[in-house]
N, CA, C and O atoms as a GROMACS GRO file, in nm:
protein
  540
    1UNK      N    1  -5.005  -2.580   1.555
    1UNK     CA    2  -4.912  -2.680   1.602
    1UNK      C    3  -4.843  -2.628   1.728
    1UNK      O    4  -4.816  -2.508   1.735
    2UNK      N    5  -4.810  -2.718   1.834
    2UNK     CA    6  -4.761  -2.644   1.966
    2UNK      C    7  -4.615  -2.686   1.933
    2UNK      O    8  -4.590  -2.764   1.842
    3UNK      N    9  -4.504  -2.618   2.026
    3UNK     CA   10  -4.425  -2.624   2.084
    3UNK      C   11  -4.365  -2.788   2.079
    3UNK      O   12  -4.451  -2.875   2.064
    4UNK      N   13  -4.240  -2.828   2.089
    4UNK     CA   14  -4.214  -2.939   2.134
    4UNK      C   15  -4.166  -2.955   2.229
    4UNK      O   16  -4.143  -3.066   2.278
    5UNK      N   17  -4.132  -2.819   2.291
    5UNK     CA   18  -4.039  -2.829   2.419
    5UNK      C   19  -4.144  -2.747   2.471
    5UNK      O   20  -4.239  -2.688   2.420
    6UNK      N   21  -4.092  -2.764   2.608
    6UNK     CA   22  -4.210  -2.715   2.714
    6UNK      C   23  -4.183  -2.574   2.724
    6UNK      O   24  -4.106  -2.553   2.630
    7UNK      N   25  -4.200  -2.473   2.779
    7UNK     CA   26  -4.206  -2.344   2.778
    7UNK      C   27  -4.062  -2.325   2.850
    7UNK      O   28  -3.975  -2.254   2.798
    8UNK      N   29  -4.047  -2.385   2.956
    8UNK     CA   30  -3.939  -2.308   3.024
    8UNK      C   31  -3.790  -2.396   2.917
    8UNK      O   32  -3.684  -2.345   2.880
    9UNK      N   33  -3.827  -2.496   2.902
    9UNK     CA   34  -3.689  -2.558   2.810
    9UNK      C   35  -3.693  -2.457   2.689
    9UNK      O   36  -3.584  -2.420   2.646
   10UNK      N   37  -3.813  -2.406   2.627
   10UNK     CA   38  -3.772  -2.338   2.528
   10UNK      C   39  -3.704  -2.223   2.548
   10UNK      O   40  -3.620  -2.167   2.478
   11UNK      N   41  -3.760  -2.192   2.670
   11UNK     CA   42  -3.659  -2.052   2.703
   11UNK      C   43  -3.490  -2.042   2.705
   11UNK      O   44  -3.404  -1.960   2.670
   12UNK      N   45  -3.496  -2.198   2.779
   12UNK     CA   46  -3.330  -2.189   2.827
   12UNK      C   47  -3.282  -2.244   2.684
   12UNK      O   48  -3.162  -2.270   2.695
   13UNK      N   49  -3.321  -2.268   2.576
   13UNK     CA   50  -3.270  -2.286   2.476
   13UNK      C   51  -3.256  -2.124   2.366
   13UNK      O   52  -3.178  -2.107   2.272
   14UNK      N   53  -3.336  -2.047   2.409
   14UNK     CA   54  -3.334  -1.964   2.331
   14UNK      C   55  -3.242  -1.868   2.396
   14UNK      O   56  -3.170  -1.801   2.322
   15UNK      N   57  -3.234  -1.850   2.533
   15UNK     CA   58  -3.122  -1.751   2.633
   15UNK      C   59  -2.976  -1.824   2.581
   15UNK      O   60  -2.875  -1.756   2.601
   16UNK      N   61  -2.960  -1.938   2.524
   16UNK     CA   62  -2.860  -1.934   2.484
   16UNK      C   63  -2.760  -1.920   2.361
   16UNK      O   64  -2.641  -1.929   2.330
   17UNK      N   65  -2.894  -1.891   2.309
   17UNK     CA   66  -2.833  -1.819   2.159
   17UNK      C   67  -2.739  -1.681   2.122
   17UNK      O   68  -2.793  -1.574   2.153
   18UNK      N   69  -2.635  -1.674   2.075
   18UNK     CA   70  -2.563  -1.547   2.096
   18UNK      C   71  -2.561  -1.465   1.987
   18UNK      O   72  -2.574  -1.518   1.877
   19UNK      N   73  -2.548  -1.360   1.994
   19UNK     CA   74  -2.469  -1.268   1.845
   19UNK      C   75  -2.320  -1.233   1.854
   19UNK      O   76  -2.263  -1.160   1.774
   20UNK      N   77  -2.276  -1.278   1.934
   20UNK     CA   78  -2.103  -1.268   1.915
   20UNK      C   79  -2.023  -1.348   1.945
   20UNK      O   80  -2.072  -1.426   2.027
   21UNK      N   81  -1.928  -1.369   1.923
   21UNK     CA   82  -1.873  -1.496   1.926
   21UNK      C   83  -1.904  -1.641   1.891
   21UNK      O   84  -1.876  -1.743   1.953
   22UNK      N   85  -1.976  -1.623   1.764
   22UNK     CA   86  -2.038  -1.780   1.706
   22UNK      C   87  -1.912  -1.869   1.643
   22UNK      O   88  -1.814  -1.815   1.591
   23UNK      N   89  -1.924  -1.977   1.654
   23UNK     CA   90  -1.884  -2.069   1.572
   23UNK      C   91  -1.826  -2.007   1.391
   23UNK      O   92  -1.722  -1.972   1.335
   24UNK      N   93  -1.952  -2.023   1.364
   24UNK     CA   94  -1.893  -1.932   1.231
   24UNK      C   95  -1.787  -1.849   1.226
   24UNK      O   96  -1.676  -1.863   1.174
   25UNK      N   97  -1.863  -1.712   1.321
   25UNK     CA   98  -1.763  -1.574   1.342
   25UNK      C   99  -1.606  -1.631   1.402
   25UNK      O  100  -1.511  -1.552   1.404
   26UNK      N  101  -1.590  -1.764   1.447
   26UNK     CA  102  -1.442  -1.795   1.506
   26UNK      C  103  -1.382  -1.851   1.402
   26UNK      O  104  -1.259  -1.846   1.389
   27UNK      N  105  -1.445  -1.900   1.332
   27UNK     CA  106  -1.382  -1.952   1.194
   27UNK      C  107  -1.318  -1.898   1.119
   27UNK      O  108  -1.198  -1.916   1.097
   28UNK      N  109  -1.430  -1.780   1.040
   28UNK     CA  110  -1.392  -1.650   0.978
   28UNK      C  111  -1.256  -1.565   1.079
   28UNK      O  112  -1.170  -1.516   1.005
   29UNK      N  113  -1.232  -1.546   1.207
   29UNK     CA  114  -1.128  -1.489   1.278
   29UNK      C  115  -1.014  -1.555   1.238
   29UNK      O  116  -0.908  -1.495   1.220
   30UNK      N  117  -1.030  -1.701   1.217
   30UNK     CA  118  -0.924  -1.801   1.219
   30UNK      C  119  -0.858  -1.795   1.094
   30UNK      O  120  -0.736  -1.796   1.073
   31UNK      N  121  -0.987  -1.789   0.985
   31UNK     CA  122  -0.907  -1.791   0.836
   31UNK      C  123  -0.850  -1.636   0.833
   31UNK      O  124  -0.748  -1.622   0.766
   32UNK      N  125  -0.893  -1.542   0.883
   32UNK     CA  126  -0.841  -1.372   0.839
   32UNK      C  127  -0.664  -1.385   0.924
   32UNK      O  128  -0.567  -1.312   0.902
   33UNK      N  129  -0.672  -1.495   1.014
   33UNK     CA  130  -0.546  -1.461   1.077
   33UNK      C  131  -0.415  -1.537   1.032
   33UNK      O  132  -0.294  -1.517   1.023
   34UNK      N  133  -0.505  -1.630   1.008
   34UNK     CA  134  -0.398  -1.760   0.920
   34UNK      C  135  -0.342  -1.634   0.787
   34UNK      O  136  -0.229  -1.612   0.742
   35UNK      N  137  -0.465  -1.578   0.758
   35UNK     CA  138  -0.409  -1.494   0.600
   35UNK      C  139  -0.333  -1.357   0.648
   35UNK      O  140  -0.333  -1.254   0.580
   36UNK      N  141  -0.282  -1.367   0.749
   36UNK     CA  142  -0.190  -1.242   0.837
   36UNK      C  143  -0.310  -1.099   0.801
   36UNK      O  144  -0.270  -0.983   0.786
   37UNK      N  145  -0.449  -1.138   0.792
   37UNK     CA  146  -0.485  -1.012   0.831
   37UNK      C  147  -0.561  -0.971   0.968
   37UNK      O  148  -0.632  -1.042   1.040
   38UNK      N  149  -0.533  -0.862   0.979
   38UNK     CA  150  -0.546  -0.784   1.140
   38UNK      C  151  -0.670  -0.728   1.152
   38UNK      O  152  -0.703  -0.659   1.055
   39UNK      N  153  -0.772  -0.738   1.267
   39UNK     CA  154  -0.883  -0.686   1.239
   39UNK      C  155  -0.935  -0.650   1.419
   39UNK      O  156  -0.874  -0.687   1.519
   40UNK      N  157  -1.050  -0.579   1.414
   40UNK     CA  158  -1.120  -0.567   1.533
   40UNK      C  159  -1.272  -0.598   1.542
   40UNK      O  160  -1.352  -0.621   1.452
   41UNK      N  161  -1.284  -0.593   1.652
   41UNK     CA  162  -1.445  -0.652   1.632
   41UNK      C  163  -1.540  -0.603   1.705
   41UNK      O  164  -1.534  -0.532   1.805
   42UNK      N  165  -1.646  -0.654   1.636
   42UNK     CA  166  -1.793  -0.573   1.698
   42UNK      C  167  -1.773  -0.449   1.702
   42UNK      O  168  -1.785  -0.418   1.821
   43UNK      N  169  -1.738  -0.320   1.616
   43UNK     CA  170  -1.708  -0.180   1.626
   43UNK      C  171  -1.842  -0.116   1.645
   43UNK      O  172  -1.929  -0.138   1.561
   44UNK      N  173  -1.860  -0.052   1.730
   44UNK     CA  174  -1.989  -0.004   1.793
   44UNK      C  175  -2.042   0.105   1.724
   44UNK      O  176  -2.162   0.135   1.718
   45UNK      N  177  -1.925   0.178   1.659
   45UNK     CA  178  -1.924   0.302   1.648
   45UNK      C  179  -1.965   0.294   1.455
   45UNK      O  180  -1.974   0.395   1.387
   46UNK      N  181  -1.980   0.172   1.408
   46UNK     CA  182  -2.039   0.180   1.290
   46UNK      C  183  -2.221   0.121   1.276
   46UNK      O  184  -2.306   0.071   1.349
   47UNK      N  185  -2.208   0.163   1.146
   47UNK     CA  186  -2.372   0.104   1.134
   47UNK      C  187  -2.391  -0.044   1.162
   47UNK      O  188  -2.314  -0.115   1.097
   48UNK      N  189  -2.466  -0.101   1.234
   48UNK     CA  190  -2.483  -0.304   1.243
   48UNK      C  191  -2.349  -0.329   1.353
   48UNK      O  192  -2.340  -0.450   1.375
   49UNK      N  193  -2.273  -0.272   1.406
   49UNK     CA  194  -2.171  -0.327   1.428
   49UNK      C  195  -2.094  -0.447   1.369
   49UNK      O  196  -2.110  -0.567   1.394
   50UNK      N  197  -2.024  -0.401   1.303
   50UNK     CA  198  -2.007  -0.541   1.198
   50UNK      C  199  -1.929  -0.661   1.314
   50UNK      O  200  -1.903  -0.660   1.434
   51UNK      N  201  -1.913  -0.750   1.210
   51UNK     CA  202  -1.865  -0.883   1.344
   51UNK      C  203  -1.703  -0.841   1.287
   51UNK      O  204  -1.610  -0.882   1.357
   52UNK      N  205  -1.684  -0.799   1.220
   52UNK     CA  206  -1.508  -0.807   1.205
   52UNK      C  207  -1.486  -0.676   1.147
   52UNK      O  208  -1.564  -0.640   1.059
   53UNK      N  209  -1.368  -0.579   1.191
   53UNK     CA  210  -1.388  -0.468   1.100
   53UNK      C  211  -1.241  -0.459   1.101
   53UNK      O  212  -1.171  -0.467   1.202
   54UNK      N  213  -1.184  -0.432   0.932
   54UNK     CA  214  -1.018  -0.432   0.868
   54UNK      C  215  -0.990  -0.266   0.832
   54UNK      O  216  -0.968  -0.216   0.722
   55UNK      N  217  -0.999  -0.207   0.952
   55UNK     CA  218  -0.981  -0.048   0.957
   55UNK      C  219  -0.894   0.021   0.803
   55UNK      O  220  -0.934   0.106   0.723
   56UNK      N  221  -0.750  -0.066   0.810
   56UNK     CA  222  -0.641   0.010   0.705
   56UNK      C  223  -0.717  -0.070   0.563
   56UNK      O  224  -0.667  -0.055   0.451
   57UNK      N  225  -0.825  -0.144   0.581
   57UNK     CA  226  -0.852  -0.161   0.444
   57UNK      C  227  -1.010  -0.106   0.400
   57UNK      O  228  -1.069  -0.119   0.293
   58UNK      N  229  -1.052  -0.041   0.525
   58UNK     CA  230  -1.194   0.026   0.514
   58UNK      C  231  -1.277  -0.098   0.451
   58UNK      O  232  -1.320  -0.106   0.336
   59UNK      N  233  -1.286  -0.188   0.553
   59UNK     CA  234  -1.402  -0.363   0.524
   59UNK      C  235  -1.483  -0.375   0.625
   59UNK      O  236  -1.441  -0.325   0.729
   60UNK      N  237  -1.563  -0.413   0.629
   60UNK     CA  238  -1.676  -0.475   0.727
   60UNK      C  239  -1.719  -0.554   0.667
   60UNK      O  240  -1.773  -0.542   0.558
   61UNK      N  241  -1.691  -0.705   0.767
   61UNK     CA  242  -1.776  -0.817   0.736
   61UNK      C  243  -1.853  -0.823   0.843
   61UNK      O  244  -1.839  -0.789   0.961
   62UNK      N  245  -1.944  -0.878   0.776
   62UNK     CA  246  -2.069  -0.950   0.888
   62UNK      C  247  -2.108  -1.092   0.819
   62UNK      O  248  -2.143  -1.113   0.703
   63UNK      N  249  -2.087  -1.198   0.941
   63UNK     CA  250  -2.079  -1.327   0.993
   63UNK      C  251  -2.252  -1.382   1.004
   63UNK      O  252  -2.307  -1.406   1.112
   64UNK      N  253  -2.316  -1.395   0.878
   64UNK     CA  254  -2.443  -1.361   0.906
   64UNK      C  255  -2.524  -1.554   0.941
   64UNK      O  256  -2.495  -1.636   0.854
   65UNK      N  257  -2.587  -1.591   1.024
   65UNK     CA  258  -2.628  -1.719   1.048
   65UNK      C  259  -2.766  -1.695   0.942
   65UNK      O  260  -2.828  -1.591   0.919
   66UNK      N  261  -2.788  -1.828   0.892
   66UNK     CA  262  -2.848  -1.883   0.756
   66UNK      C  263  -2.978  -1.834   0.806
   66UNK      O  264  -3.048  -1.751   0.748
   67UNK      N  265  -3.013  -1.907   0.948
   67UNK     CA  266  -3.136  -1.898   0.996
   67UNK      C  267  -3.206  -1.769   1.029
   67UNK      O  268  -3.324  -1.752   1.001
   68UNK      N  269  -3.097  -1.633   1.117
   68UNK     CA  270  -3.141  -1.552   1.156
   68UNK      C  271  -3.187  -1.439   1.024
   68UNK      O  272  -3.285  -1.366   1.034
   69UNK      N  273  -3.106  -1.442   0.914
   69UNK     CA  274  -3.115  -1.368   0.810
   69UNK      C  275  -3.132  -1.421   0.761
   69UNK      O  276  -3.099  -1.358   0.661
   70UNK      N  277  -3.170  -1.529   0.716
   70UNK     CA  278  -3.330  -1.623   0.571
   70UNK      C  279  -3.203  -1.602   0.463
   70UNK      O  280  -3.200  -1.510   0.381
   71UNK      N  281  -3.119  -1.686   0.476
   71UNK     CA  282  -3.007  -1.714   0.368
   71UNK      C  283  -3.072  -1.786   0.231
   71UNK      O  284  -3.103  -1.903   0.256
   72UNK      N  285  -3.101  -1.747   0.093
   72UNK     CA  286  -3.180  -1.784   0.025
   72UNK      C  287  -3.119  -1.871  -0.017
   72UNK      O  288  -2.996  -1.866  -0.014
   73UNK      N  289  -3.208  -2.016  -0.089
   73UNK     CA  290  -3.150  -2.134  -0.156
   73UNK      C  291  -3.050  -2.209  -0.044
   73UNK      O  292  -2.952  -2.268  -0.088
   74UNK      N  293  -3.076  -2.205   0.109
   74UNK     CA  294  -3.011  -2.294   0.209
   74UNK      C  295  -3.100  -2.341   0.327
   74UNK      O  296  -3.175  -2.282   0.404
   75UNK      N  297  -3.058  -2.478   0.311
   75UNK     CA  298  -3.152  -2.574   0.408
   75UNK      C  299  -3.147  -2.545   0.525
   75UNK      O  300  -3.174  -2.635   0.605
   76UNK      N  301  -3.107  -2.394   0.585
   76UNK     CA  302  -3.084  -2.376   0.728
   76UNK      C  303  -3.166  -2.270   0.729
   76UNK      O  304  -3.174  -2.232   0.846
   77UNK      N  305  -3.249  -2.182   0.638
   77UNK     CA  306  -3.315  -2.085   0.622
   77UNK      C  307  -3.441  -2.078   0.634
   77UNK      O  308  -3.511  -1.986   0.590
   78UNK      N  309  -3.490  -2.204   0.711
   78UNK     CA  310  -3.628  -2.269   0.707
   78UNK      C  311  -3.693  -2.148   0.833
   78UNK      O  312  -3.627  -2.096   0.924
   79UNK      N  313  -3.892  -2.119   0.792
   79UNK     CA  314  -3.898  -2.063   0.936
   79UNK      C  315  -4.000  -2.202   1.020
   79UNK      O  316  -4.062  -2.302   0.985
   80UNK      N  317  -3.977  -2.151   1.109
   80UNK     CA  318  -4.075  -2.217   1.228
   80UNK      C  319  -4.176  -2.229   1.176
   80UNK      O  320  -4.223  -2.143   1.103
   81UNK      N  321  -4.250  -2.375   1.212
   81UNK     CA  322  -4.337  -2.436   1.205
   81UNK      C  323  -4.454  -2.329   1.309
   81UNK      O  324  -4.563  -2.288   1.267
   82UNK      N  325  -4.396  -2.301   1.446
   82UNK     CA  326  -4.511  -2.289   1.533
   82UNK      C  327  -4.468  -2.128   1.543
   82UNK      O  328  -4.365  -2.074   1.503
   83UNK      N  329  -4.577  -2.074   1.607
   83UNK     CA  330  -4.526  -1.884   1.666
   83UNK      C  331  -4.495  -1.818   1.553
   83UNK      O  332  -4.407  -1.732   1.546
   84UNK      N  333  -4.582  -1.866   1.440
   84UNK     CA  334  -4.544  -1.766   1.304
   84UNK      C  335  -4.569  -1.641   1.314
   84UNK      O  336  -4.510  -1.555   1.247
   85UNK      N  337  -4.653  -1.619   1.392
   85UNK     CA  338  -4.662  -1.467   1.410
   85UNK      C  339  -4.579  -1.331   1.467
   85UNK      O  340  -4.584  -1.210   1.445
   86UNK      N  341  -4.497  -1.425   1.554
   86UNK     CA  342  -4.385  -1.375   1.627
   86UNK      C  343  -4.270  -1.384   1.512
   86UNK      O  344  -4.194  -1.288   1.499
   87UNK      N  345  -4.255  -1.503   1.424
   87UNK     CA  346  -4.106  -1.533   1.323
   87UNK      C  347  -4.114  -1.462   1.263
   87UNK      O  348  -4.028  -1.374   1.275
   88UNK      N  349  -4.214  -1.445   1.161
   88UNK     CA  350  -4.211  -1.403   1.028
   88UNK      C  351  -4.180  -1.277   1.064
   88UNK      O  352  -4.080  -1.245   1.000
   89UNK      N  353  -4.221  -1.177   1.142
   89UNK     CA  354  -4.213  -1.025   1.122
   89UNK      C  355  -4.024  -1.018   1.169
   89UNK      O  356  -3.935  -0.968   1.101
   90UNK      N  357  -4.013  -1.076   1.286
   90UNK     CA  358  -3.896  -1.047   1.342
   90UNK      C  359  -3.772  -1.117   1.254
   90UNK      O  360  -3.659  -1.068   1.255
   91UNK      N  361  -3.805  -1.232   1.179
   91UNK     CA  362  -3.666  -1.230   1.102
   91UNK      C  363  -3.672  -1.187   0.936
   91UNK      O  364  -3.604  -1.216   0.837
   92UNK      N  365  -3.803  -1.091   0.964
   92UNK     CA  366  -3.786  -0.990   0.814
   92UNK      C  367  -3.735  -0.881   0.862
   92UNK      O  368  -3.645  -0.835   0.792
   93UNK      N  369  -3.757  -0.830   0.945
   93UNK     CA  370  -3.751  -0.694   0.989
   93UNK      C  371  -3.537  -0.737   1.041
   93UNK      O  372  -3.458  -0.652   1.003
   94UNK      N  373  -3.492  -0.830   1.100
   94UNK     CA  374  -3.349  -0.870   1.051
   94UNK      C  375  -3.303  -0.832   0.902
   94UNK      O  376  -3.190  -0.801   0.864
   95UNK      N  377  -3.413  -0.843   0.833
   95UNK     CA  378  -3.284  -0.910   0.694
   95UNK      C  379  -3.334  -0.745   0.686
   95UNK      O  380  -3.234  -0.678   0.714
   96UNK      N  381  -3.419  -0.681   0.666
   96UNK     CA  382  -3.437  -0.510   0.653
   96UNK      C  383  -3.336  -0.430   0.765
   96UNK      O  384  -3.295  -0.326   0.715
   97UNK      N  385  -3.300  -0.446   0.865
   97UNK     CA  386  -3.192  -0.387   0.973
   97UNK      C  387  -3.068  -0.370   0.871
   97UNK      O  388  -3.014  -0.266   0.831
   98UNK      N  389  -3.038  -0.509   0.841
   98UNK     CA  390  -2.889  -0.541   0.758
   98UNK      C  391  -2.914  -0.433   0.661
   98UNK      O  392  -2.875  -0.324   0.701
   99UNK      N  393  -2.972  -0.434   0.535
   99UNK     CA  394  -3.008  -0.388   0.457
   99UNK      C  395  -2.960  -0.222   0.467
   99UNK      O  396  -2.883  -0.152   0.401
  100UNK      N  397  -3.051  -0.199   0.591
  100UNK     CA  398  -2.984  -0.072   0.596
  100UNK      C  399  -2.878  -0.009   0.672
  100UNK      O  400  -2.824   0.102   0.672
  101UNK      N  401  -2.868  -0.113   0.734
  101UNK     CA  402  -2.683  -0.094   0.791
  101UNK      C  403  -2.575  -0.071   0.710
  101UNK      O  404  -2.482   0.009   0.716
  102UNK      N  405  -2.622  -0.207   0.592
  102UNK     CA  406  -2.486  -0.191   0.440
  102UNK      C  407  -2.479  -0.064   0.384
  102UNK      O  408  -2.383   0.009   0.360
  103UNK      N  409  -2.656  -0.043   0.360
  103UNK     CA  410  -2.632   0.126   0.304
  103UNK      C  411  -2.583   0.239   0.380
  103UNK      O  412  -2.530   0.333   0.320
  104UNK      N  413  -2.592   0.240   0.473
  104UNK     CA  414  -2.474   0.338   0.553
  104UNK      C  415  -2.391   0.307   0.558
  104UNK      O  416  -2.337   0.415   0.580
  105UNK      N  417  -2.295   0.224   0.555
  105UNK     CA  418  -2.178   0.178   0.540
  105UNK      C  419  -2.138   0.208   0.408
  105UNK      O  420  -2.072   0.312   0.411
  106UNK      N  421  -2.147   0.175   0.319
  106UNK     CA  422  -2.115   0.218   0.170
  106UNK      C  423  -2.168   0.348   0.122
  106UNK      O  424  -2.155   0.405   0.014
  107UNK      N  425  -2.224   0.376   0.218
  107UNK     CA  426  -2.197   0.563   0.178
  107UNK      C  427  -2.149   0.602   0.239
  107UNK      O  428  -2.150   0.724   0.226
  108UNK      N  429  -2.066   0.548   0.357
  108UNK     CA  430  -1.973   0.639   0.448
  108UNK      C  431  -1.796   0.551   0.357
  108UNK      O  432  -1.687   0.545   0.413
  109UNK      N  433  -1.818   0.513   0.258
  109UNK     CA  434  -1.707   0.418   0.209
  109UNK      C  435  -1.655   0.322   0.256
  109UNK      O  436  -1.534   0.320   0.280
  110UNK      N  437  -1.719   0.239   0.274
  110UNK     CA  438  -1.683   0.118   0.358
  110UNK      C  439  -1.753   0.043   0.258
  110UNK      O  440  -1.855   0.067   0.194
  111UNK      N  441  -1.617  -0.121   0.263
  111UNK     CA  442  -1.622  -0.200   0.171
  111UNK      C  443  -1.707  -0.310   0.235
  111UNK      O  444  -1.670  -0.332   0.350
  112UNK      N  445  -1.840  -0.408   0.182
  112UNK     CA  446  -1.901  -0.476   0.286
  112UNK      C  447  -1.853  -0.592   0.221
  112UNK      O  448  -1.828  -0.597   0.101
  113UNK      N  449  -1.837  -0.701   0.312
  113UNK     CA  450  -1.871  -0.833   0.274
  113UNK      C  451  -1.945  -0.952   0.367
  113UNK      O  452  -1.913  -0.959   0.486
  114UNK      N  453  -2.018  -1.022   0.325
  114UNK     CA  454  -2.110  -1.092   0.388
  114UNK      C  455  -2.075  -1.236   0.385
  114UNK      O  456  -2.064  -1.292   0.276
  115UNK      N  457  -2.055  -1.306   0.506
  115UNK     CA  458  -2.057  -1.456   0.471
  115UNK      C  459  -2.144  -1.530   0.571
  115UNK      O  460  -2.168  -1.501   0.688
  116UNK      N  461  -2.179  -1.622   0.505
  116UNK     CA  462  -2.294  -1.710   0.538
  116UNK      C  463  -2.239  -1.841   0.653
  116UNK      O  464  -2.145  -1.913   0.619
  117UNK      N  465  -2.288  -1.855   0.753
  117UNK     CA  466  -2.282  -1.985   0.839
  117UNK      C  467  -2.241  -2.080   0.712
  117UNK      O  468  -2.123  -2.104   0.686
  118UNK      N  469  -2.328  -2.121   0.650
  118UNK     CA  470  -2.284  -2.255   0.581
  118UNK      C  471  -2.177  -2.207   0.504
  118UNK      O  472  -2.124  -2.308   0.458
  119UNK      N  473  -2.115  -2.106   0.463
  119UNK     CA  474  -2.000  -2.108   0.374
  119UNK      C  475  -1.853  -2.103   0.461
  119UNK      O  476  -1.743  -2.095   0.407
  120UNK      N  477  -1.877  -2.110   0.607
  120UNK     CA  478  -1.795  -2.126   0.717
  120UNK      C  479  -1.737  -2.308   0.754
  120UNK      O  480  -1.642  -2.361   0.812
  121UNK      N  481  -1.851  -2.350   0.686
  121UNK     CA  482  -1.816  -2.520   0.719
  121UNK      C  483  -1.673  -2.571   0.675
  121UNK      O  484  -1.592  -2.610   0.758
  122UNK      N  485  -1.652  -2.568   0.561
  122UNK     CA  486  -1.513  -2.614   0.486
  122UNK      C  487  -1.446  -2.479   0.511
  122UNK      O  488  -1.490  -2.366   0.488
  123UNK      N  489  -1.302  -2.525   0.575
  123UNK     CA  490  -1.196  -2.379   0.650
  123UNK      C  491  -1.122  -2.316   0.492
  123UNK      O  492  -1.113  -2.202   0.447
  124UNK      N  493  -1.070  -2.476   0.429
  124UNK     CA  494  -1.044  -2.404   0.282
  124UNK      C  495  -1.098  -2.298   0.246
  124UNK      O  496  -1.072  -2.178   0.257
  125UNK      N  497  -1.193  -2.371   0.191
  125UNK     CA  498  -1.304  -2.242   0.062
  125UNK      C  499  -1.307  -2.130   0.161
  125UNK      O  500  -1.270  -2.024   0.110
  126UNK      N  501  -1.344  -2.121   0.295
  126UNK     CA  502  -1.319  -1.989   0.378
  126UNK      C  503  -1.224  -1.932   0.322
  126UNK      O  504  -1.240  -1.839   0.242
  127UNK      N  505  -1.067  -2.001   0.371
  127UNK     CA  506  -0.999  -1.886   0.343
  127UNK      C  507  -0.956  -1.884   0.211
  127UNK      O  508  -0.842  -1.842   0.192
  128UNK      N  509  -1.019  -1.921   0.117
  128UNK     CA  510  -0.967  -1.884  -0.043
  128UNK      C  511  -1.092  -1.782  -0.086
  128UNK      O  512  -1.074  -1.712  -0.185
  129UNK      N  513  -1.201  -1.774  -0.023
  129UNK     CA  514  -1.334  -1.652  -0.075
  129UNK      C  515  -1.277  -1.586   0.000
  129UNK      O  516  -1.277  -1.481  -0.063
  130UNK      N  517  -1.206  -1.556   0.123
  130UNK     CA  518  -1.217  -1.437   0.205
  130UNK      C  519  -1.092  -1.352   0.135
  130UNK      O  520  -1.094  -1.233   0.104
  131UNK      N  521  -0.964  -1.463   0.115
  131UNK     CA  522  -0.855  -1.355   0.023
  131UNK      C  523  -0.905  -1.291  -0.100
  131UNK      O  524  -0.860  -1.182  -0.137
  132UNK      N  525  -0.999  -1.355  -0.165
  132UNK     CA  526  -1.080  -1.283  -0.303
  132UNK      C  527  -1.131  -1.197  -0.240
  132UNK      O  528  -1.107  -1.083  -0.279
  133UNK      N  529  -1.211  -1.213  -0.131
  133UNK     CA  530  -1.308  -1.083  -0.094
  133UNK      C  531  -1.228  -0.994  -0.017
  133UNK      O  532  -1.218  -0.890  -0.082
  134UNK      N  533  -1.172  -0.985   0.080
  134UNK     CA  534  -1.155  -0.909   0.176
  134UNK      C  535  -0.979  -0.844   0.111
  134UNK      O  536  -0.928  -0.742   0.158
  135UNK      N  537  -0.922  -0.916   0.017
  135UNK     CA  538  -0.793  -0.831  -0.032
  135UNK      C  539  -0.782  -0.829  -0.136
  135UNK      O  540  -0.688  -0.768  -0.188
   0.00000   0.00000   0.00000
């Protein structure tokens, strides 16, 4: 099956995909601040760079999109129809990166927590899982 967009539209659609500062990840900023907690971001200096890191509470979350990490049991976790050869390896070899990012992280004692694009939609339930999780 080809492409639906032409080569160069697919490009400028794909150059604009980001890993920082998503939608999600502003959400999650929004509910941690509303809940007066203080955090920094993208810390370089840990494993994955997490998207939010709560130093005095030793946390790392990561802001993970459904699609890029194959969020199981969610309608956003679908792969590509076309260029399976290129998908499949590169967003397994994602969900294996994470994998072993967490495990260095929790053996250096660091608390992980993970939230999903779709569990970012409703701001509530955000910030009522994130006070369970993150305090």
């Amino acid at each position: 099956m080809t492409d639906v967009f032409t080569k160069k539209k697919r490009s400028l659609i794909m150059s604009r995909i980001t890993g920082k500062h998503t939608s999600p990840e502003l959400r999650v900023r929004k509910a941690l601040y509303r809940a007066g907690i203080r955090y920094r971001l993208h810390d370089k200096k840990l494993s994955g760079h997490p998207d939010i890191v709560i130093r005095r509470l030793k946390t790392a979350l990561f802001v993970n999109g459904c699609f890029w990490h194959q969020h199981k049991n969610c309608k956003r976790s679908t792969i590509p129809k076309t260029n399976k050869k290129y998908w499949l390896p590169k967003l397994k070899r994602n969900i294996e990166k994470q994998a072993e990012d967490l495990r260095k992280l929790r053996k250096e004692g660091w608390k992980i927590a993970v939230v999903w694009e779709c569990q970012t939609k409703n701001q509530n339930k955000l910030e009522s899982r994130l006070r369970k999780t993150v305090i």
